[in-house]
GULOKE-809175 format. One record per residue (C-alpha): x, y, z. Coordinates in steps of 0.2 Angstrom, whole numbers, plus 5000, padded with zeros to 4 digits. Example, Ala and Ser with C-alpha at 12.3 -4.5 7.8 and 13.67 -1.06 7.14 Angstrom:
@c1->5062	c2->4978	c3->5039
@c1->5068	c2->4995	c3->5036
***
This chain:
@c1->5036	c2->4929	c3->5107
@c1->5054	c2->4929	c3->5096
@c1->5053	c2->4941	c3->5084
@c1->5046	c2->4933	c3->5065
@c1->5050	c2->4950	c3->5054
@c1->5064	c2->4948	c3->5041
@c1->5058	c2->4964	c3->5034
@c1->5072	c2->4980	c3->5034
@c1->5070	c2->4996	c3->5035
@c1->5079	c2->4998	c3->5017
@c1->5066	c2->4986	c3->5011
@c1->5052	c2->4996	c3->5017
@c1->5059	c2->5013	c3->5009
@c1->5063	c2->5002	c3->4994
@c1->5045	c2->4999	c3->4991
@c1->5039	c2->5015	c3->4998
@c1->5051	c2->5023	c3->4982
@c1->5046	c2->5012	c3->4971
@c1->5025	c2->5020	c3->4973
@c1->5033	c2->5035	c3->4974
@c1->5040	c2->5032	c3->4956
@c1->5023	c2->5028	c3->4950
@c1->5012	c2->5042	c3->4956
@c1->5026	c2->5054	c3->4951
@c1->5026	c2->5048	c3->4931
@c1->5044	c2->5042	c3->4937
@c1->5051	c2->5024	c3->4929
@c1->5050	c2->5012	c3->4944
@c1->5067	c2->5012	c3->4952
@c1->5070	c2->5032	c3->4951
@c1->5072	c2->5035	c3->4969
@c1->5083	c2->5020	c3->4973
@c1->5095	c2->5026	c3->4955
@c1->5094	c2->5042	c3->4962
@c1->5099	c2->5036	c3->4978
@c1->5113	c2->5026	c3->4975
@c1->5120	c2->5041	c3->4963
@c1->5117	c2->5052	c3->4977
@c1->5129	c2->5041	c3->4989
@c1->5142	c2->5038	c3->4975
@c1->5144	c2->5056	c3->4973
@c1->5146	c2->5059	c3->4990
@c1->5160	c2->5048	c3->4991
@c1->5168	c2->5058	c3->4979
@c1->5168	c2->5073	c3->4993
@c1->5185	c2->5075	c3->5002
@c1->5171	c2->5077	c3->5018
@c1->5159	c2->5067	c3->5016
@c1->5143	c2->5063	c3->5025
@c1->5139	c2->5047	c3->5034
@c1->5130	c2->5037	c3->5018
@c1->5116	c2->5031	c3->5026
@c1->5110	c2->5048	c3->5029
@c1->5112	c2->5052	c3->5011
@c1->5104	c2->5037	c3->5007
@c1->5088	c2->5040	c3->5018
@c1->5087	c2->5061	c3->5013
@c1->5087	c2->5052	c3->4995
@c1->5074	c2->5039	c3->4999
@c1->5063	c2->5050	c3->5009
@c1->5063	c2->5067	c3->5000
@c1->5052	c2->5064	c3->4988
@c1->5040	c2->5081	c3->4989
@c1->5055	c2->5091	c3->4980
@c1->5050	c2->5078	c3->4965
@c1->5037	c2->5090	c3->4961
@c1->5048	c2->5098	c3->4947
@c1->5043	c2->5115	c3->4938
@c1->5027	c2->5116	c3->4949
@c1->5040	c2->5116	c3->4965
@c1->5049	c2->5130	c3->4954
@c1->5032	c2->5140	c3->4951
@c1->5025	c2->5138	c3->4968
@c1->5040	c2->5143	c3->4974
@c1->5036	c2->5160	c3->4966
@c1->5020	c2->5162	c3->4971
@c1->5010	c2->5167	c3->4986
@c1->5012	c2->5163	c3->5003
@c1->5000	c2->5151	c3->5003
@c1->5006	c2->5139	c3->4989
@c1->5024	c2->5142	c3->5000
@c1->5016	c2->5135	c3->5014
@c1->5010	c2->5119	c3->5006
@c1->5028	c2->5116	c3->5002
@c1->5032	c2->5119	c3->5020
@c1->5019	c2->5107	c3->5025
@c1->5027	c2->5095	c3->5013
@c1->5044	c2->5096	c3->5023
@c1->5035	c2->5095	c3->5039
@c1->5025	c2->5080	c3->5036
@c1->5043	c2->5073	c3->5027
@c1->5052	c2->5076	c3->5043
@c1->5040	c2->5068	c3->5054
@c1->5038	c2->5053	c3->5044
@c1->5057	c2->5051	c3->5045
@c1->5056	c2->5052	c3->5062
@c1->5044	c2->5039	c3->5065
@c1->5055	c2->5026	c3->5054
@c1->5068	c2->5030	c3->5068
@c1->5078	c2->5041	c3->5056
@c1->5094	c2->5050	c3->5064
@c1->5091	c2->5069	c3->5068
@c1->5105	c2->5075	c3->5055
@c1->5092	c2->5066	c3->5041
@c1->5075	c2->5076	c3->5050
@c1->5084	c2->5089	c3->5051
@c1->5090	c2->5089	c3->5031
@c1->5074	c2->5085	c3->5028
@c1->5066	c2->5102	c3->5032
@c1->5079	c2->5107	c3->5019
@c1->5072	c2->5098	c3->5003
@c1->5066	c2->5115	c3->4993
@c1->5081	c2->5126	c3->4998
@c1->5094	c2->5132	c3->4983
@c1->5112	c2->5137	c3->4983
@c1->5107	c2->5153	c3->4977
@c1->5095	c2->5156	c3->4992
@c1->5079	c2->5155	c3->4981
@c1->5072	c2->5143	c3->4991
@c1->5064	c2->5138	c3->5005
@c1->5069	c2->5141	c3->5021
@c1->5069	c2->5157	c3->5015
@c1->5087	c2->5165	c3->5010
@c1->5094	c2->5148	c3->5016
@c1->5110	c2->5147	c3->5005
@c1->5127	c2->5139	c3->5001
@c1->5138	c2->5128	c3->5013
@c1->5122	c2->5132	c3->5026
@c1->5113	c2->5119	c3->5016
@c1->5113	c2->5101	c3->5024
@c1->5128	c2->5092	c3->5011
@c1->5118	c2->5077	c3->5010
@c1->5105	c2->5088	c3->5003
@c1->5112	c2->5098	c3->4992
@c1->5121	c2->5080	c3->4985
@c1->5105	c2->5071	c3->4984
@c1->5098	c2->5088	c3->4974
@c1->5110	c2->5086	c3->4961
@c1->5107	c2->5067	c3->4958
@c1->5089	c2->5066	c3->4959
@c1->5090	c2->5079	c3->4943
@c1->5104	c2->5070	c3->4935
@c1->5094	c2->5052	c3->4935
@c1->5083	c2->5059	c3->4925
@c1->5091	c2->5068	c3->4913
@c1->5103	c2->5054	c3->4912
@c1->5090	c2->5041	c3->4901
@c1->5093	c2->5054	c3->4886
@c1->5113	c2->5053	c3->4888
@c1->5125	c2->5063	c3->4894
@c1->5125	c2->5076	c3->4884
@c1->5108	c2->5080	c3->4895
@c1->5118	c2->5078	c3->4911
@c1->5130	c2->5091	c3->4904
@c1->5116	c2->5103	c3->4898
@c1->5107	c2->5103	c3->4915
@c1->5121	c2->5103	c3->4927
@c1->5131	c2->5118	c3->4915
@c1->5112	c2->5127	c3->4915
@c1->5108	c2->5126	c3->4936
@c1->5126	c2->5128	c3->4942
@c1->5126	c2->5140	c3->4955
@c1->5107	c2->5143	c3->4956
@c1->5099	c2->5127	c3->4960
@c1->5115	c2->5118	c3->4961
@c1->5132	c2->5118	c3->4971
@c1->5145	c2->5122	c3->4958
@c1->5157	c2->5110	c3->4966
@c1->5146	c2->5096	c3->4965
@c1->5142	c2->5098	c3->4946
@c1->5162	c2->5097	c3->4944
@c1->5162	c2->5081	c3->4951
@c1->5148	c2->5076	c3->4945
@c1->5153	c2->5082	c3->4928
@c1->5172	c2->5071	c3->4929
@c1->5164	c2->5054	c3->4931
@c1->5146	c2->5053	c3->4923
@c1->5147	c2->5035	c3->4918
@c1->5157	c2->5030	c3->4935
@c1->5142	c2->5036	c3->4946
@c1->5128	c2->5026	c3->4933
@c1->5139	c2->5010	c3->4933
@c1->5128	c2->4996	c3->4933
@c1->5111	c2->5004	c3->4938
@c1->5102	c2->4997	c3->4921
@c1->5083	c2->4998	c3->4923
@c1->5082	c2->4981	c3->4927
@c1->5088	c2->4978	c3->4944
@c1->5082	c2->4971	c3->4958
@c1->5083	c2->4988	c3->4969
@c1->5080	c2->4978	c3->4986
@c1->5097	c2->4969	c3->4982
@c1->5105	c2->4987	c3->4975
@c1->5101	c2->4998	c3->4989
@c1->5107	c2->4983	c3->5003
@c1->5124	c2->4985	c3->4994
@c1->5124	c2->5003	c3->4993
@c1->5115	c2->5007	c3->5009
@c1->5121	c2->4993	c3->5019
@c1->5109	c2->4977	c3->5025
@c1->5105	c2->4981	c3->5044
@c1->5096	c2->4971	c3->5054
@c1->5076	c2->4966	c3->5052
@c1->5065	c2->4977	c3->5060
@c1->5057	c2->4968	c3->5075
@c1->5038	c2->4965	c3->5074
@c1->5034	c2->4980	c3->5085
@c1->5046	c2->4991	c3->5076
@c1->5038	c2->4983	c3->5058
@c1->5021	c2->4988	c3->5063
@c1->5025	c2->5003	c3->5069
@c1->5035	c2->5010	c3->5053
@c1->5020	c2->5003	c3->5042
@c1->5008	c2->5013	c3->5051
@c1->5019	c2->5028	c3->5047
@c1->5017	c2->5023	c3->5028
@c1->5000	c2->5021	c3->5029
@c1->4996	c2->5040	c3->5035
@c1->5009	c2->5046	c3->5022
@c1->4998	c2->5036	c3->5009
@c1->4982	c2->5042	c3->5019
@c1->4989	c2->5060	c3->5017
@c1->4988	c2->5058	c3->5000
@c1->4969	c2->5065	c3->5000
@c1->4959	c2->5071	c3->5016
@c1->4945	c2->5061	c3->5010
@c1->4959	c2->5046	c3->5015
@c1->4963	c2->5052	c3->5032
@c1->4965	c2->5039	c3->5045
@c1->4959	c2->5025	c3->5033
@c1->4973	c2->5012	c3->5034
@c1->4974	c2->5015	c3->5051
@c1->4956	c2->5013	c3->5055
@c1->4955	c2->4996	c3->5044
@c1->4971	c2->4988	c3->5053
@c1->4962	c2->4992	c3->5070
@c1->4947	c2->4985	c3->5063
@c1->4952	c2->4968	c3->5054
@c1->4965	c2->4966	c3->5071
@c1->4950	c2->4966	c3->5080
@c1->4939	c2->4955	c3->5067
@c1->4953	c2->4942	c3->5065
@c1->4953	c2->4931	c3->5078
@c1->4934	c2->4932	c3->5077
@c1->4933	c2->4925	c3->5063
@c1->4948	c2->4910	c3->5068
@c1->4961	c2->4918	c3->5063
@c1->4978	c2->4913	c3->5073
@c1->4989	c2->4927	c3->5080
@c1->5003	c2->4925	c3->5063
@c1->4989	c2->4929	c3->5051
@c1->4980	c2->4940	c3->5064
@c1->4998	c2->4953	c3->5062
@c1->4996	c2->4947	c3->5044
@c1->4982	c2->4955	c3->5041
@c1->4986	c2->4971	c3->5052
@c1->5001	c2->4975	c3->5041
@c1->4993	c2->4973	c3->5027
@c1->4980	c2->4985	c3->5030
@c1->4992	c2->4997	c3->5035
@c1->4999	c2->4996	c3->5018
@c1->4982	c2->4991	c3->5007
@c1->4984	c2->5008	c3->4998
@c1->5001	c2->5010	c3->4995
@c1->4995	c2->5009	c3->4975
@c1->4984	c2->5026	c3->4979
@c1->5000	c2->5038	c3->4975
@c1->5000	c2->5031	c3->4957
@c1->4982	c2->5038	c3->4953
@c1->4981	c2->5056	c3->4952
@c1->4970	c2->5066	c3->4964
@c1->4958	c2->5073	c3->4950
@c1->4951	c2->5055	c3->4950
@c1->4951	c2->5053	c3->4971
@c1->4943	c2->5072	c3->4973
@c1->4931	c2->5070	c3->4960
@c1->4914	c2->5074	c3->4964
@c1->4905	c2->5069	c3->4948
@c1->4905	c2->5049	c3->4944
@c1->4919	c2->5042	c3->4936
@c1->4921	c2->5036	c3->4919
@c1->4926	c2->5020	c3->4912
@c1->4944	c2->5025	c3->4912
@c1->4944	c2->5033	c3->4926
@c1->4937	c2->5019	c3->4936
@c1->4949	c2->5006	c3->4928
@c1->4964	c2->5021	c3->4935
@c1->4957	c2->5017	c3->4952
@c1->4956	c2->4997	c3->4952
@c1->4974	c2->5001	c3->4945
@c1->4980	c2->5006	c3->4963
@c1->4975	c2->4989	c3->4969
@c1->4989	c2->4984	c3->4956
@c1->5001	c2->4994	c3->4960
@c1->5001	c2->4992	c3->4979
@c1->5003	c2->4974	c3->4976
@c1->5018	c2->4978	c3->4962
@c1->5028	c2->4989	c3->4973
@c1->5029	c2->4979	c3->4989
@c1->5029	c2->4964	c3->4981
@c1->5045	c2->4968	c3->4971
@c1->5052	c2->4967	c3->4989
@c1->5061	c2->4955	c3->4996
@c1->5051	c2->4949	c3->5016
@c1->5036	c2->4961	c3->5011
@c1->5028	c2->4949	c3->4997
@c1->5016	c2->4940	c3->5009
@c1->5013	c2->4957	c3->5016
@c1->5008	c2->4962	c3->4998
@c1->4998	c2->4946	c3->4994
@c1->4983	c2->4949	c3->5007
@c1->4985	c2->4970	c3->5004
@c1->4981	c2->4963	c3->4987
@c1->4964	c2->4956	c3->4992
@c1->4956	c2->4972	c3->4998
@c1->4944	c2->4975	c3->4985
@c1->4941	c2->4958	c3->4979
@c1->4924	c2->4948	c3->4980
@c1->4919	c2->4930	c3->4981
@c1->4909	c2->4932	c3->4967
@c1->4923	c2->4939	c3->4954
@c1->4915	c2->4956	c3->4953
@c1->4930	c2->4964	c3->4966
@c1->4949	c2->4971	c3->4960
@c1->4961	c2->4970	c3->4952
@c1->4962	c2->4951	c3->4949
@c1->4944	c2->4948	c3->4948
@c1->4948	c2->4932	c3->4961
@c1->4933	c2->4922	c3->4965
@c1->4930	c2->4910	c3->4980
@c1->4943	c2->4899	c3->4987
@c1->4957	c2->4909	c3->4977
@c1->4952	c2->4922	c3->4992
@c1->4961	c2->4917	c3->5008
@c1->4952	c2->4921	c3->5024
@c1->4966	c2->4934	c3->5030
@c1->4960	c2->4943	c3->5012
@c1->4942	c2->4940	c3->5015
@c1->4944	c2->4948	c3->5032
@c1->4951	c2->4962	c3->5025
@c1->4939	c2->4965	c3->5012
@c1->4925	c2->4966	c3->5025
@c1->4936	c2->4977	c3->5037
@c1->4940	c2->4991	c3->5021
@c1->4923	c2->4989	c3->5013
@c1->4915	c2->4993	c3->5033
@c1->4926	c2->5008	c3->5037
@c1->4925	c2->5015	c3->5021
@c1->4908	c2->5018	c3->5021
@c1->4911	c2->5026	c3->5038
@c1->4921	c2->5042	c3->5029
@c1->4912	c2->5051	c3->5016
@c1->4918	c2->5052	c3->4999
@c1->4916	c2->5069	c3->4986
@c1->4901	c2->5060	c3->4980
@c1->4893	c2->5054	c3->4994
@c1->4893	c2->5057	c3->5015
@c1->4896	c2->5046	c3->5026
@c1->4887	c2->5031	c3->5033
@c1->4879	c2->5029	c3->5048
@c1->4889	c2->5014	c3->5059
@c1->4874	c2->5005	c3->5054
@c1->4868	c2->5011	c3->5038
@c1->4886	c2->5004	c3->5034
@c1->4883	c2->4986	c3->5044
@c1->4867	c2->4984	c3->5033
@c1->4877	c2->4988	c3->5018
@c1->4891	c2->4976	c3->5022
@c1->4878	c2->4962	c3->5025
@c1->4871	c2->4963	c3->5008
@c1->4884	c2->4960	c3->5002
@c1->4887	c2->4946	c3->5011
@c1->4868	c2->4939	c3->5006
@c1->4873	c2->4943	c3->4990
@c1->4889	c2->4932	c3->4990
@c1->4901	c2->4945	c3->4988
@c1->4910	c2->4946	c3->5004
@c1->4911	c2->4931	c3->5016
@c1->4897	c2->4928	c3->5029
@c1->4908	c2->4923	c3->5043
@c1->4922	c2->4937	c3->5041
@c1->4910	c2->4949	c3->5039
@c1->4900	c2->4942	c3->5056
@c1->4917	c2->4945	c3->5063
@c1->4918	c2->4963	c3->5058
@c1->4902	c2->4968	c3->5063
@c1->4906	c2->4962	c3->5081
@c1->4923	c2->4969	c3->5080
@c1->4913	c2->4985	c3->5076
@c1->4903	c2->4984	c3->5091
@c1->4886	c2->4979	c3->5083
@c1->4874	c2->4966	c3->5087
@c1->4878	c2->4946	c3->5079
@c1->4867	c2->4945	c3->5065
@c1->4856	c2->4930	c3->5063
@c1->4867	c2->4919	c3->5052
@c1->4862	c2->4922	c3->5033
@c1->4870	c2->4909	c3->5021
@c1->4874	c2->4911	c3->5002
@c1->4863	c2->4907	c3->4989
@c1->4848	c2->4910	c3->4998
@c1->4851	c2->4892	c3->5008
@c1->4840	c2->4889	c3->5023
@c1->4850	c2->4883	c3->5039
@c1->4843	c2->4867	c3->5037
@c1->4849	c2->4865	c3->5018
@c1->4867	c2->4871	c3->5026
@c1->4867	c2->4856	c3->5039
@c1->4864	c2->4843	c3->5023
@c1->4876	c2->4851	c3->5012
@c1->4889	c2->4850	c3->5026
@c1->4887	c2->4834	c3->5028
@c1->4886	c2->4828	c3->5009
@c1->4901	c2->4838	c3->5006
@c1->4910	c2->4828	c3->5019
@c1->4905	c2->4811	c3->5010
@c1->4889	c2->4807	c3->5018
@c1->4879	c2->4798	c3->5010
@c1->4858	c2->4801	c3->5010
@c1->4853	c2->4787	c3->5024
@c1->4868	c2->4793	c3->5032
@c1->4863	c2->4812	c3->5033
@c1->4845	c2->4805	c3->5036
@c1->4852	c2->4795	c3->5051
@c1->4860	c2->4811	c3->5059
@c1->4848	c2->4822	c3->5057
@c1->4833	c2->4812	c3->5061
@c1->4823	c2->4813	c3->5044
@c1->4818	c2->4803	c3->5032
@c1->4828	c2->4799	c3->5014
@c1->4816	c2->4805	c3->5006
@c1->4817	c2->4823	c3->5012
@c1->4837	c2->4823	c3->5013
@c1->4834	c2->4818	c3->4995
@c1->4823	c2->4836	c3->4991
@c1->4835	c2->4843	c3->5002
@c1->4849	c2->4839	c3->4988
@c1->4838	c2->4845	c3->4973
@c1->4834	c2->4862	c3->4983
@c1->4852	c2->4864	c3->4986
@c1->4858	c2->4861	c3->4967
@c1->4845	c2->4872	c3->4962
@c1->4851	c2->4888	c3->4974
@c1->4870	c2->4883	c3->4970
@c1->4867	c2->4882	c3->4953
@c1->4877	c2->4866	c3->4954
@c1->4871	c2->4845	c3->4946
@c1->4883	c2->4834	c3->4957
@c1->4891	c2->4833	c3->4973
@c1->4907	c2->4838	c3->4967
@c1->4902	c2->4854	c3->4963
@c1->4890	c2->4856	c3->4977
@c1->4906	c2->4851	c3->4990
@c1->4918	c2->4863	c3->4980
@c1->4901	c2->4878	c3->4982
@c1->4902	c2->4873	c3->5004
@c1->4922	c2->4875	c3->5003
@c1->4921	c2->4892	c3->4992
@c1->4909	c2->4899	c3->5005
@c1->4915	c2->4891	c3->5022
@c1->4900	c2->4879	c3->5025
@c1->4910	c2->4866	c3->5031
@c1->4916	c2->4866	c3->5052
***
């Protein structure tokens, strides 16, 4: 089958920075600002290093972010120094699983090295640090600094000038403050920015899509170990559930790349809130329904990744309104999105959680039929999950407490039947298709057969 992604890889970094930005108390669009700074100044080099590998050390170094904590740890034992080792390990990998070039991995490995040799690698300094390092260094800091003016740039390039800084790069970056800023106001559209900067490139084929979102999803997974494997386990799952539940192959792959990139959003909540042990408070749970937010925010800001980031979206809503973060109810909740509602509510309860262990493969299928009974997720996707999932089909359950013959009538009503009509096809009488009606309204909470038909397309009821 041709290829349908018109997603880049510039795209996909462009919404990667942009969640980066919001779990690191960053304005959205830092990372791409810095990035495109970070390539104007190495034009400016009478050498300088092939752009896109600046661009892509820029979009991808994000652990050196860390700030004052980086300098601290940096000072500490060896412990803390090997978390940051980690961070430019896991960096590194991720960069080559996007199908990065081996001078960006490489670079990578760099992202806590100084020019005075202060750093990490250890003693690694001067001219031996990658350029497009040692560039992107420099502009990361400058970008922010620059929001109070340029007196700050001159401030904090004259203060880290040969320590942190390459001394040649703070004179150029010194001569033309407002040349590398031109026309990076806080208000553009960084997908468009970064493709005029970076270079378009061609759209990542469908495997190639697929298989640079599951790299996101493990970085995003990495973000707690309570996470680990999560997206991935959920895209495996609502692949599998999909078609089950009558999905075509286009929303089937649909719903696999959303998964993969459900919890993109997690980066902007701060571990304190996803380690907790103790139950959340009211602000701290709203911080949580927040991530749905954001992972919809920062892909959807993309161009090609805002279907992607419409089902993502949906994770952790519910039928009834109760779910996040829209609060969407019923037929506002497209079956791709009801499918992966079911998959992430399933394989959550499979990993434990600081307040709880995990569920048993069936402890969790009873939990996930409940709420189906209960009207909160949908009866057919979540059939489909369960089978996906390996257990036994369930009997049939519908919502509202409807017995299967109640279905059958309301089925037919909705489709414009009338009472002797749905007597005639079922082989009773008026009479009891008429206290079949009544029953129904009652259940439904519904009056007329408008509502009643609306309640059967909400929950699926009509084949």
């Amino acid at each position: 089958m041709a290829s349908t992604s018109t997603v880049r890889l510039t795209d996909l970094l462009t919404a990667v920075s942009l969640a980066v930005d919001l779990g690191l108390g960053q304005p959205a669009g830092h990372v791409a600002r810095s990035a495109v700074v970070a390539a104007r100044l190495n034009d400016r080099l009478d050498h300088p290093d092939d752009r896109r590998t600046v661009f892509d050390v820029a979009m991808l170094g994000w652990p050196r972010r860390l700030g004052k904590k980086a300098a601290v740890m940096l000072d500490a034992g060896r412990s803390a120094q090997e978390s940051l080792r980690s961070h430019c390990q896991v960096t590194a990998q991720v960069a080559e699983r996007l199908g990065m070039s081996e001078q960006v991995i490489a670079a990578l490995t760099q992202i806590f090295a100084r020019w005075d040799g202060k750093g990490l690698p250890a003693e690694l300094a001067g001219d031996d640090i990658a350029q497009a390092v040692r560039t992107w260094q420099i502009a990361d800091v400058v970008e922010v600094h620059h929001r109070r003016g340029e007196d700050a740039v001159h401030a904090v390039c004259t203060q880290r000038r040969g320590t942190q800084f390459d001394p040649s790069l703070v004179d150029l970056v010194l001569a033309d403050v407002d040349g590398l800023f031109d026309g990076l106001d806080p208000n553009s559209g960084w997908d468009e920015v970064l493709r005029r900067e970076r270079g378009v490139g061609p759209p990542l084929g469908d495997a190639d899509l697929v298989r640079c979102l599951e790299a996101v999803g493990d970085w995003i997974d990495l973000k707690s170990a309570w996470f680990s494997g999560h997206s991935r386990g959920v895209a495996e799952l609502a692949g599998a559930a999909a078609p089950i539940a009558g999905l075509d192959p286009d929303d089937t792959g649909l719903v696999i790349r959303a998964a993969l990139v459900s919890d993109v959003g997690r980066s902007g909540v701060s571990n304190t809130i996803w380690d907790k042990t103790d139950p959340l408070s009211a602000t701290e749970m709203e911080r949580v329904r927040m991530h749905s937010y954001l992972t919809e925010r920062s892909l959807g800001r993309v161009d090609g990744l805002a279907p992607i980031a419409r089902v993502a979206a949906m994770a952790h809503e519910r039928l009834d309104g109760s779910g996040y973060h829209r609060g969407l109810t019923g037929a506002a909740i497209g079956l791709p999105g009801r499918v992966l509602a079911a998959a992430d509510a399933y394989h959550t309860k499979l990993q434990p959680r600081p307040h709880r262990p995990a569920f048993t493969p069936t402890e969790a299928a009873a939990h996930l039929q409940a709420e189906a009974d209960a009207g909160r997720l949908d009866a057919a996707a979540v059939a489909a999950t369960l089978a996906a999932a390996g257990h036994a089909a369930p009997p049939v359950r519908a919502p509202a407490g409807l017995t299967a013959r109640e279905v059958e009538v309301l089925a037919l009503i909705a489709g414009g039947s009338t009472n002797r009509q749905v007597a005639r096809h079922l082989g009773i009488s008026p009479k009891t298709v008429g206290h079949h009606v009544e029953h129904i309204y009652t259940k439904t909470g519904v009056s007329t057969r408008a509502a009643a038909t609306l309640f059967a397309m909400e929950h699926r009821l009509i084949r």
